[in-house]
C-alpha positions as a Python dict, from the first residue, in 0.01 Angstrom:
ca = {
    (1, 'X'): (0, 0, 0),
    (2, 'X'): (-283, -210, 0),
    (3, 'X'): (-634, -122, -104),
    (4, 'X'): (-912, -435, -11),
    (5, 'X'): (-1057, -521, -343),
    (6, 'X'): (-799, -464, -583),
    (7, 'X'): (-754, -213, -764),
    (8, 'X'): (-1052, -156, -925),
    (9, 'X'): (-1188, 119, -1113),
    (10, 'X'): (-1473, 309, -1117),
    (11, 'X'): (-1597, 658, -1107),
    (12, 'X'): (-1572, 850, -801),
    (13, 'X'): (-1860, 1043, -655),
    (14, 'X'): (-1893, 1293, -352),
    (15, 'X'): (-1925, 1176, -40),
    (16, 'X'): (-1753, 824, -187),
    (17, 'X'): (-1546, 661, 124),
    (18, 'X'): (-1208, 472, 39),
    (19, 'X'): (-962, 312, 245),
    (20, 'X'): (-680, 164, 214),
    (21, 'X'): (-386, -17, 424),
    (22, 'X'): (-69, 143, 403),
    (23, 'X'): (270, -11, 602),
    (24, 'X'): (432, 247, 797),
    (25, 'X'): (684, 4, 929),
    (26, 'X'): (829, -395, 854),
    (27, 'X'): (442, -560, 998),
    (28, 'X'): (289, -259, 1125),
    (29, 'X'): (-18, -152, 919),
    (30, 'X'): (-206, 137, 914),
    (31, 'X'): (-614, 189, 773),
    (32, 'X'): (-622, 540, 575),
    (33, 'X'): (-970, 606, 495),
    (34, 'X'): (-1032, 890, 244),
    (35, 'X'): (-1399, 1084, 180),
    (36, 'X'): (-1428, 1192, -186),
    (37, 'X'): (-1586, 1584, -98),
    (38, 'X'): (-1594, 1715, -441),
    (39, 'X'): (-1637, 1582, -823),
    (40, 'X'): (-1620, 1819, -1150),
    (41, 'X'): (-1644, 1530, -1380),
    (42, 'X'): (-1378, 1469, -1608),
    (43, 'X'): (-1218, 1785, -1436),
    (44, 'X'): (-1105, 1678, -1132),
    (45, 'X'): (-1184, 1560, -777),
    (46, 'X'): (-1055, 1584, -409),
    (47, 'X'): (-1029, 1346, -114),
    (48, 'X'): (-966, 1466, 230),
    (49, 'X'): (-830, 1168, 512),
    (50, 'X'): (-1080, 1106, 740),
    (51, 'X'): (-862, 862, 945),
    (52, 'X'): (-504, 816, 902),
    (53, 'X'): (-125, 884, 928),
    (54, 'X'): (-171, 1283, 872),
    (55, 'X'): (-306, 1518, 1088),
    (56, 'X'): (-468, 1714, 803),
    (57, 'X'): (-484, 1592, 426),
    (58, 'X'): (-667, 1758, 94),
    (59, 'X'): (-594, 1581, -229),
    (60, 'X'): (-694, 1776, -546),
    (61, 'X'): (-662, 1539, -877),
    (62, 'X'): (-700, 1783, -1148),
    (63, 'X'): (-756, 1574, -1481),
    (64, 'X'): (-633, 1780, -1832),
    (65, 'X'): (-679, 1647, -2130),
    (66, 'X'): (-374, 1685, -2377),
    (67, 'X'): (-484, 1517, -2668),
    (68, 'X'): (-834, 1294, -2766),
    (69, 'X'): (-648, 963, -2615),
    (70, 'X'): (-458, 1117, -2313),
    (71, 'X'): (-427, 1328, -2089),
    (72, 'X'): (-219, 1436, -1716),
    (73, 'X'): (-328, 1388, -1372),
    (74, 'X'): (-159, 1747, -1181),
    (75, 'X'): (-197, 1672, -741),
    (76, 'X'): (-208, 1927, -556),
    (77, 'X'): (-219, 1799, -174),
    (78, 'X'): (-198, 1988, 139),
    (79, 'X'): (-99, 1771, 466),
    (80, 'X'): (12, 1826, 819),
    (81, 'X'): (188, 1567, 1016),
    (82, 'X'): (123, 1498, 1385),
    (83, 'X'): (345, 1472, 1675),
    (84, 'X'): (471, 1772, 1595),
    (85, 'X'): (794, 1873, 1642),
    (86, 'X'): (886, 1497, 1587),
    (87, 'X'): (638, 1481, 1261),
    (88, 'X'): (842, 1679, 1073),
    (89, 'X'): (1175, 1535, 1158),
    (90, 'X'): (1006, 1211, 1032),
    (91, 'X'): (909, 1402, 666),
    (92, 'X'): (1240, 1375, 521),
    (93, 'X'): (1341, 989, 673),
    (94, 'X'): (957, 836, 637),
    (95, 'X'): (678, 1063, 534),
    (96, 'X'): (869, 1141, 180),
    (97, 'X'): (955, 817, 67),
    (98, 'X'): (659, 690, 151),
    (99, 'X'): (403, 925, -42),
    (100, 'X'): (643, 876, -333),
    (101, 'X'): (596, 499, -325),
    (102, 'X'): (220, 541, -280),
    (103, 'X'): (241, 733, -614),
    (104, 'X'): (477, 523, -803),
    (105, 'X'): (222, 268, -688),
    (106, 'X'): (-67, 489, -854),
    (107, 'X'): (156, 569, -1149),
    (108, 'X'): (214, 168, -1198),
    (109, 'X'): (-152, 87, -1178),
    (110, 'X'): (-266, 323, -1381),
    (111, 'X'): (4, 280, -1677),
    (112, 'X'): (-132, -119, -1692),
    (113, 'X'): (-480, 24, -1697),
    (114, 'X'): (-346, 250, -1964),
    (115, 'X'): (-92, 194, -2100),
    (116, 'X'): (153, 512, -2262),
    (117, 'X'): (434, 505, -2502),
    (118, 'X'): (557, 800, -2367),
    (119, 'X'): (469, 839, -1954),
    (120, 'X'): (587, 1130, -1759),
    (121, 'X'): (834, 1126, -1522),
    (122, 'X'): (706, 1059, -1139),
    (123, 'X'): (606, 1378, -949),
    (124, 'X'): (901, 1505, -642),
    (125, 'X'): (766, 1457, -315),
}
């Protein structure tokens, strides 16, 4: 995955667009551009795909706070893939492995931005 600018961060706010470039494929690219529809600040947040790979996809990024200095990031996404019937035989051979390395991705980032003696395991896809 590739996000133009970095990875940068700043504070989200509703009706914030984000895209990024994520490879479906060896050289074949694909622009996924998210609108942020909802902040609770410090709470949590969702982005839904405007354009993209899914047919349908909600991301809620609910932020709780486990002690002053951390805290864990619970997802809670909803998705449909197109093409169906062929979408979901993809799931298990493409769709899977790639939203888990789009999160290990996350996970990385964010454990250099903050770093954790003790970081959870990575979430199942």
């Amino acid at each position: 995955m590739r996000r133009p600018g970095g990875d940068q961060i700043a504070p989200v706010f509703p009706g914030q667009m984000l895209w990024f470039q994520i490879q479906l494929a060896p050289f074949i690219w694909k622009t996924w551009l998210t609108h942020i529809t909802h902040v609770d600040p410090g709470v949590s947040f969702i982005d839904e795909q405007r354009s993209g790979p899914y047919k349908l996809w909600r991301h809620r990024h609910l932020i709780t706070p486990l002690t002053s200095s951390t805290c864990e990031i619970t997802d809670t996404i909803h998705y449909s893939l197109p093409f169906q019937p062929f979408g979901e035989l993809a799931h298990p051979l493409f769709v899977r492995p790639m939203l888990q390395k789009i999160f290990a991705y996350r996970r990385e980032t964010l454990g250099k931005i903050f770093p954790s003696s003790n970081p959870a395991p990575p979430p199942a896809a």
